[in-house]
C-alpha positions as CSV (number, residue, x, y, z in Angstrom):
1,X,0.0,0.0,0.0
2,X,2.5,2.6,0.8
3,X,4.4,1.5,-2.5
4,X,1.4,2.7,-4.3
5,X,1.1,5.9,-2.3
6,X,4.8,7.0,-3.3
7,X,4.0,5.9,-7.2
8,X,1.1,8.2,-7.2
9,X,3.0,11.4,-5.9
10,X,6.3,10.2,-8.2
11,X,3.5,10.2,-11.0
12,X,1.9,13.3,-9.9
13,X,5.2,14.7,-9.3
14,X,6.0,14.0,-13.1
15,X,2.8,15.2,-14.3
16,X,3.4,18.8,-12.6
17,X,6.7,19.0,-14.1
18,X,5.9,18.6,-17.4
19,X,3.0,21.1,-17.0
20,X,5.7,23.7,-15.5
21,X,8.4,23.1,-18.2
22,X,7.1,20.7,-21.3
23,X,6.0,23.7,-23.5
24,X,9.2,25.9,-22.4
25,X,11.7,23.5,-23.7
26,X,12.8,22.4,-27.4
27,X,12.7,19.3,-29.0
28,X,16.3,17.5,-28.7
29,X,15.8,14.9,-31.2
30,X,14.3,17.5,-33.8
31,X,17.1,19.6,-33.4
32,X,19.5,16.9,-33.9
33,X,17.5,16.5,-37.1
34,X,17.8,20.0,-38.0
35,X,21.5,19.9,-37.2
36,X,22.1,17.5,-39.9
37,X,19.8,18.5,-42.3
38,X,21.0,21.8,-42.4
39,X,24.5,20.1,-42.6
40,X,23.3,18.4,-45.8
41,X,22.4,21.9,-47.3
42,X,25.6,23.3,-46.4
43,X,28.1,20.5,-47.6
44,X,26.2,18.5,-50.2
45,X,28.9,15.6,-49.3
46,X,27.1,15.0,-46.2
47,X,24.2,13.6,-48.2
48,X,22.3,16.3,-50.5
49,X,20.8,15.0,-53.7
50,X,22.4,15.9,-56.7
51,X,19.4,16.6,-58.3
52,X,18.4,19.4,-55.6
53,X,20.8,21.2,-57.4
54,X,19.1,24.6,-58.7
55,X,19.2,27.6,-57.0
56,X,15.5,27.2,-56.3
57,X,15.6,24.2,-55.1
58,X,18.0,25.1,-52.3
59,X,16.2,28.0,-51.6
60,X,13.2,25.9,-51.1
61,X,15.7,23.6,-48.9
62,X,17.0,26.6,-46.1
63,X,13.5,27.7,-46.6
64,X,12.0,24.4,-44.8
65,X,15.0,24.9,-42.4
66,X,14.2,28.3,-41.4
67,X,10.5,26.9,-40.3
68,X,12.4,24.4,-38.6
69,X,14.3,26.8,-36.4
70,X,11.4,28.9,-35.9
71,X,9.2,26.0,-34.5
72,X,12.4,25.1,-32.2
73,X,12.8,29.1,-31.1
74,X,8.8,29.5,-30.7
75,X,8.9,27.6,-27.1
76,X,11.8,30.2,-25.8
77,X,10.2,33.1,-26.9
78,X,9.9,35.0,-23.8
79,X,13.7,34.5,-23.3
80,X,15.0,35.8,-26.2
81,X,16.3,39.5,-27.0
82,X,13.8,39.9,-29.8
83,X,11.1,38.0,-31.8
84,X,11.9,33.9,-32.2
85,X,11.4,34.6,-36.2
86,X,13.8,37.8,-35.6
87,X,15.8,36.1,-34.2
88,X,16.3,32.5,-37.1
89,X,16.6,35.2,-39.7
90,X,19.8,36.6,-37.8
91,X,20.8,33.2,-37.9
92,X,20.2,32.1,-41.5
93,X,21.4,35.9,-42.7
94,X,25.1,34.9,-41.3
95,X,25.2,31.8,-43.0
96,X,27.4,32.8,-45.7
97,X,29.6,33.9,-43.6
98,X,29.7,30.6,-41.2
99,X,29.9,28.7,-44.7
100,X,33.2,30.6,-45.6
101,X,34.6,30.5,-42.6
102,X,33.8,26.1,-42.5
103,X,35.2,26.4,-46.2
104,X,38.2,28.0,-45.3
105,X,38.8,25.6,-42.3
106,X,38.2,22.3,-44.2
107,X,41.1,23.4,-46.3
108,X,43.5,23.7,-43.2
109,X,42.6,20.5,-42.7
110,X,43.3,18.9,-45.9
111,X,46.2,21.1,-46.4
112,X,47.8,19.8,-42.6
113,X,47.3,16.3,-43.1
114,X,49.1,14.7,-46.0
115,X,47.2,11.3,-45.4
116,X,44.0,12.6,-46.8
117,X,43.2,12.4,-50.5
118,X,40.6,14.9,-51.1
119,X,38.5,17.3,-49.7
120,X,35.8,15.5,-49.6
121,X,37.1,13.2,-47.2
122,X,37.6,15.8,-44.7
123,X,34.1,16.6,-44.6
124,X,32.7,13.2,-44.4
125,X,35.2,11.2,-42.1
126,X,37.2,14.0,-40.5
127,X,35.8,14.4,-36.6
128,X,37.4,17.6,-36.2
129,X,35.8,19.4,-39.4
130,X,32.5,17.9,-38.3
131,X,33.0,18.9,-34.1
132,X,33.9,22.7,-35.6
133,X,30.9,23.2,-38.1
134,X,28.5,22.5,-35.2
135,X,30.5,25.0,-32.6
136,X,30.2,27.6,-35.7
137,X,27.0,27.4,-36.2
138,X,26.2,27.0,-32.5
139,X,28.0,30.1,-32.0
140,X,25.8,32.4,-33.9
141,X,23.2,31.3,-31.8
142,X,24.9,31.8,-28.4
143,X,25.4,35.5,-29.9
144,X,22.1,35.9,-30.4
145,X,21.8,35.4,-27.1
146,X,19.9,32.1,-27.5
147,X,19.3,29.5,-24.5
148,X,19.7,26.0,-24.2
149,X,20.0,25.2,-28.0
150,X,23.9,26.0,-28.5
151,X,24.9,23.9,-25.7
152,X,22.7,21.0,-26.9
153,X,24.4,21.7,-30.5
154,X,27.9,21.4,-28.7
155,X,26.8,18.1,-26.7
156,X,25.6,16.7,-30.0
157,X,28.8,17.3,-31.5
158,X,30.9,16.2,-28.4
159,X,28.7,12.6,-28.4
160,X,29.5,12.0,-31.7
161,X,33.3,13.1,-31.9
162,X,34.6,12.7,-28.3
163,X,35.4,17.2,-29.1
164,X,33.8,19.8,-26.1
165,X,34.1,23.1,-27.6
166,X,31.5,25.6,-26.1
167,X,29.5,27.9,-28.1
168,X,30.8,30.6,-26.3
169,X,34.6,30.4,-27.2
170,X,36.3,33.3,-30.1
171,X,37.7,30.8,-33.1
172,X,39.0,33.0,-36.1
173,X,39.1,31.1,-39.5
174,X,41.9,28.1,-40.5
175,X,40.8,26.4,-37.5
176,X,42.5,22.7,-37.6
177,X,41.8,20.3,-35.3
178,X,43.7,16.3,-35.9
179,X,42.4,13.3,-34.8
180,X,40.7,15.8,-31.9
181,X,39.5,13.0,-29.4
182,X,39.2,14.4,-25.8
183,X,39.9,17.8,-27.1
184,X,37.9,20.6,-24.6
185,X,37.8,24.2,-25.2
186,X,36.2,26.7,-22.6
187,X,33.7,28.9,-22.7
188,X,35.8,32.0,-22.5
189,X,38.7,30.6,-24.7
190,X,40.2,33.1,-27.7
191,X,41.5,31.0,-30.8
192,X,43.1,33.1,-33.3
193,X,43.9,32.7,-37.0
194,X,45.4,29.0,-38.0
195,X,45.8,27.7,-35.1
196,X,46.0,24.1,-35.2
197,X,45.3,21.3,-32.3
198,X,45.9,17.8,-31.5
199,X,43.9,14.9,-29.8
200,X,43.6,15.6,-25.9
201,X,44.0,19.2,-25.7
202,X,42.6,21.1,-23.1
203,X,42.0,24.9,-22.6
204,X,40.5,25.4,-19.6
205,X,39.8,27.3,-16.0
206,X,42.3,27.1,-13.2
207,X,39.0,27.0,-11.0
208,X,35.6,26.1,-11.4
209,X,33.7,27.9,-9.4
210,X,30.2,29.6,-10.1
211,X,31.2,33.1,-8.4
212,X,33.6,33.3,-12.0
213,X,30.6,32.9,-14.3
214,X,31.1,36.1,-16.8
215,X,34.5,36.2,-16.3
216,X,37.3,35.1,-18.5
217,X,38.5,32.3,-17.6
218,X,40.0,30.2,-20.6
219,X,43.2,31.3,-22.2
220,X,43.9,32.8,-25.0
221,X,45.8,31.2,-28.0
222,X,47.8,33.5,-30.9
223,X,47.5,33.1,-34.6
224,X,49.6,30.0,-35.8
225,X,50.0,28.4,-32.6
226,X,50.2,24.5,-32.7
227,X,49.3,22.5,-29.6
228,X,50.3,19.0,-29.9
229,X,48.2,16.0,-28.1
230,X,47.7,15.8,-24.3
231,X,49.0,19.6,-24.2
232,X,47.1,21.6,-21.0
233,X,46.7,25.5,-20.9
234,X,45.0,26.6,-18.3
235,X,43.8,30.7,-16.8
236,X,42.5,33.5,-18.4
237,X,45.6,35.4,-17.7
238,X,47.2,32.8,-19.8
239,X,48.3,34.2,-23.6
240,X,50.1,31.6,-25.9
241,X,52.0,33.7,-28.3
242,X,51.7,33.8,-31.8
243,X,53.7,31.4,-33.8
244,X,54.6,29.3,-30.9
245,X,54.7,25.6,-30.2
246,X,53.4,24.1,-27.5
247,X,54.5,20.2,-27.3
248,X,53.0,17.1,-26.2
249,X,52.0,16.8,-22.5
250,X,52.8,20.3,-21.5
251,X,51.2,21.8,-18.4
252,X,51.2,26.1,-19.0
253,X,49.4,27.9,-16.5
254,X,52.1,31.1,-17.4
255,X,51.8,33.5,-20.7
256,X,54.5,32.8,-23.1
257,X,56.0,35.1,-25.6
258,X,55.5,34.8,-29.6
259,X,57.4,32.3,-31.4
260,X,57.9,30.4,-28.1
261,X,58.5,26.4,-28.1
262,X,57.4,24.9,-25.0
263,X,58.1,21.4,-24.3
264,X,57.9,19.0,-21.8
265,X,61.8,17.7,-20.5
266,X,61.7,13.9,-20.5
267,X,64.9,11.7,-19.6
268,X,65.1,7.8,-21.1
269,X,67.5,5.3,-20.1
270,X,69.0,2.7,-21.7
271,X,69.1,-0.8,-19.7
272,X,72.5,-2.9,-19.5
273,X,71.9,-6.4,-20.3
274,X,69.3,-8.3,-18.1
275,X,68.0,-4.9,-17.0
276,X,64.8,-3.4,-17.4
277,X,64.3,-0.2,-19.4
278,X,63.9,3.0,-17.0
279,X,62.5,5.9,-18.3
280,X,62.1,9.2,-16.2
281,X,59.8,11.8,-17.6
C-alpha cells in the first residue's frame, strides 16, 4: 500500500513537471535532425541529392530549415532579446559567412594532413571538421543570445566526436583540429587565425567555481600556434604567443611570448643487459 502511495505522488510529481516546463523546452531529437539536415544543405557531401541542385531548389531547402528553427525558437520566446522569427533570420542571414569560414577551415585541414586524398574526405570522415561546423553554427546562436539550443548543438557534436568546444569560445578562421578525441575548449577561450590542435587538448579554467561565471577564464591562444596532443593551458591570464609551439603533455598555467616552443623535458635510459628499461619523464 504505501508503494502505491509513493507511485502516485512520483506520477503526480512527473505530471506537474511537465506542465511547469514541457512547453518551455525544445525538441532534442528535432534539433539533432535539424543539425544535420542543415548540414546536408551546407556541404552537399554530407548527403544532399544531386538533383536538388538549382538555386531554387536550395532556396526551397533553407527555406524548410528556417520553419524548422522557428518551430524550435517559438517555445523560448519570452527568453529571447527579440522575436523567435527575428531572431532564425539573424541566424540564417550569417550563413554565408559561417559557410566561408567552414570552407576555409576544411582546407586547413586537408592542407595539414598529408594522409587525406581529397576534400571531400575531410568533410565526411574527418571528426574535427565535423565537431567545428556544429561549434560555428552554435556560436551564432549563443550571440544571439539564445538559450539551451547551443549547448545542446555542442553536446551533440561532443557525443558523436569525443570534441567539447562551447559555443561561447572566439575561433578565427583556418581552424585545424587532428584526430581531436578528448579535445575541450572553454567557454571564454580566444582562438586566433590557424591555429592548429591535437587529440587531448585542453584549454580550460584554473578554477571552477560559479562566483567566475562572466568572467574570463580560458586562455587565449595566438594566430599559428600548434598544440600538440595531451597539451594543458590553463587561466584566463594565460596568452600563448603567436607562432609558438606548445609540445606534447605540457602543463602552462604562465603566458609565453610569440614564437615560443614549449616542451615537456623527459629523460630515457637505456638498460645494461638483463636490465629493465627506465625511463624518467
Amino acid at each position: 500500500m504505501k508503494n502505491d502511495v509513493n507511485m502516485q505522488e512520483f506520477v503526480q510529481g512527473l505530471a506537474r513537471q511537465r506542465l511547469a516546463h514541457g512547453s518551455e523546452l525544445p525538441d532534442r531529437e528535432r534539433l539533432r535532425r535539424f543539425m544535420k539536415d542543415l548540414s546536408r544543405t551546407l556541404f552537399p557531401p554530407f548527403g544532399s541529392s544531386g538533383e536538388a541542385s538549382k538555386p531554387e531548389q536550395v532556396q526551397d531547402e533553407l527555406r524548410k530549415h528556417f520553419e524548422t528553427l522557428c518551430a524550435l525558437l517559438k517555445p523560448l520566446s519570452s527568453r529571447l532579446p527579440q522575436s523567435f522569427r527575428q531572431t532564425a533570420e539573424a541566424f540564417f542571414e550569417s550563413l554565408p559567412g559561417v559557410h566561408r569560414l567552414l570552407c576555409c577551415d576544411a582546407q586547413s585541414i586537408f592542407d595539414g594532413d598529408p594522409a587525406a586524398t581529397e576534400l571531400e574526405e575531410v568533410y565526411l570522415s574527418y571528426p574535427g571538421f565535423h565537431a567545428v561546423m556544429f561549434y560555428r553554427l552554435a556560436h551564432v546562436l549563443h550571440a544571439l543570445e539564445v538559450p539551451l539550443l547551443p549547448r545542446m548543438i555542442s553536446e551533440f557534436a561532443h557525443s558523436d566526436t569525443g570534441i567539447d568546444i562551447h559555443p561561447g569560445a572566439q575561433i578565427g578562421e583556418a581552424f585545424c583540429i587532428d584526430h581531436g578525441t578528448g579535445i575541450v575548449v572553454g567557454e571564454t577561450a580566444i582562438i586566433g587565425r590557424g591555429v592548429k590542435m591535437y587529440q587531448g587538448v585542453t584549454l580550460g579554467a584554473i578554477s571552477v567555481e560559479r562566483s567566475l561565471a562572466g568572467k574570463k577564464r580560458h586562455p587565449t591562444i595566438e594566430d599559428q600556434v600548434v598544440l600538440y596532443g595531451q597539451a594543458i593551458v590553463l587561466g584566463g591570464d594565460t596568452v600563448i604567443g603567436a607562432g609558438s609551439i606548445v609540445g606534447g603533455n605540457v602543463w602552462l598555467t604562465k603566458s609565453v611570448p610569440s614564437n615560443s616552443v614549449v616542451f615537456h623535458k623527459s629523460q630515457v635510459g637505456l638498460r645494461n643487459e638483463g636490465e629493465a628499461y627506465m625511463y624518467h619523464i
